[in-house]
C-alpha positions in Angstrom: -208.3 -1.7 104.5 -211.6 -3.6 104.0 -214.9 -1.3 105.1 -216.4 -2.9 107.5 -220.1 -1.8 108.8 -220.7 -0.6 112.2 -222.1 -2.7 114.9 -225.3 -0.7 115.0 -225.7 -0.9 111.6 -225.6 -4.9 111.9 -227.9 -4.9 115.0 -230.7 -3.0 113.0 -230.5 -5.8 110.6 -231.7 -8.5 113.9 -234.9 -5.9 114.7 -238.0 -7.9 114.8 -240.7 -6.2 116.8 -242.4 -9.9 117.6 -239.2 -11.6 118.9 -238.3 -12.3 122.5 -235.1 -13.0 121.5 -233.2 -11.0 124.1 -230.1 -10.3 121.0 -233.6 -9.1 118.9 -234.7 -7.2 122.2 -231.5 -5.4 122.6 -231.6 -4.3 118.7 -235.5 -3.1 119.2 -234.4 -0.8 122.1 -231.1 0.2 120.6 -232.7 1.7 117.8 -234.8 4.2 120.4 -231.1 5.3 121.4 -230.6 8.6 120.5 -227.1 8.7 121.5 -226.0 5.2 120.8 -222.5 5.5 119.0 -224.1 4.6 115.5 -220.5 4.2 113.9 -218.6 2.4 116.3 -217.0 -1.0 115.7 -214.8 -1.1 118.9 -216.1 -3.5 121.5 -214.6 -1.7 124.3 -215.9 1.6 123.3 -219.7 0.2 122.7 -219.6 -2.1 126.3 -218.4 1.0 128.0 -221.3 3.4 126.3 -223.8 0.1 126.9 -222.5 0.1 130.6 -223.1 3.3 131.2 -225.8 4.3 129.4 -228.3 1.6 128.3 -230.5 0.9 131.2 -232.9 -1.4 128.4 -230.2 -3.5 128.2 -230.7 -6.0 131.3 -227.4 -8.0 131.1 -224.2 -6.9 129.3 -223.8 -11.0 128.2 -226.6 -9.8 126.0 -224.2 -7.7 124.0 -221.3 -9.8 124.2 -223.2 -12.7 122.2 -224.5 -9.8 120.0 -221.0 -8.6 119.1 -219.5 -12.3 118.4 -222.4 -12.6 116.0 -221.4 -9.6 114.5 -218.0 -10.0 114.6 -218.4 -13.4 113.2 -220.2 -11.9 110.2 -217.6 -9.5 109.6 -214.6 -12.0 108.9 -216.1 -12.9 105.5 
């Protein structure tokens, strides 16, 4: 099986302190998570963590178009 980075891991990579990108805004604050599951790749596990836990995160379509990009990336 192919090693495939986590989602966190490929969110760091969109941090950019100037955006206001809400994908880039969502990365920014996700990194100030101290108990965001850093090694998770399982969409269902991170939006239920995200729903429960991530009150920076003001709409969960936010994530969703973060994890296609990712997801996207991660077929090559």
């Amino acid at each position: 099986m192919a090693y495939r980075e986590s989602f966190y891991r490929y969110l760091m990579t969109l941090r950019d302190a100037d955006s206001t990108d809400p994908v880039v805004q969502f990365a920014n604050n996700a990194q100030n998570d101290q108990t965001f599951p850093k090694q998770e790749q399982n969409y269902e596990k991170l939006s239920e963590y995200l729903e429960l836990n991530a009150g920076y995160l003001p709409s969960m379509s936010i994530f969703d178009q973060a994890y296609q990009m990712y997801h996207d990336k991660m077929m090559y």
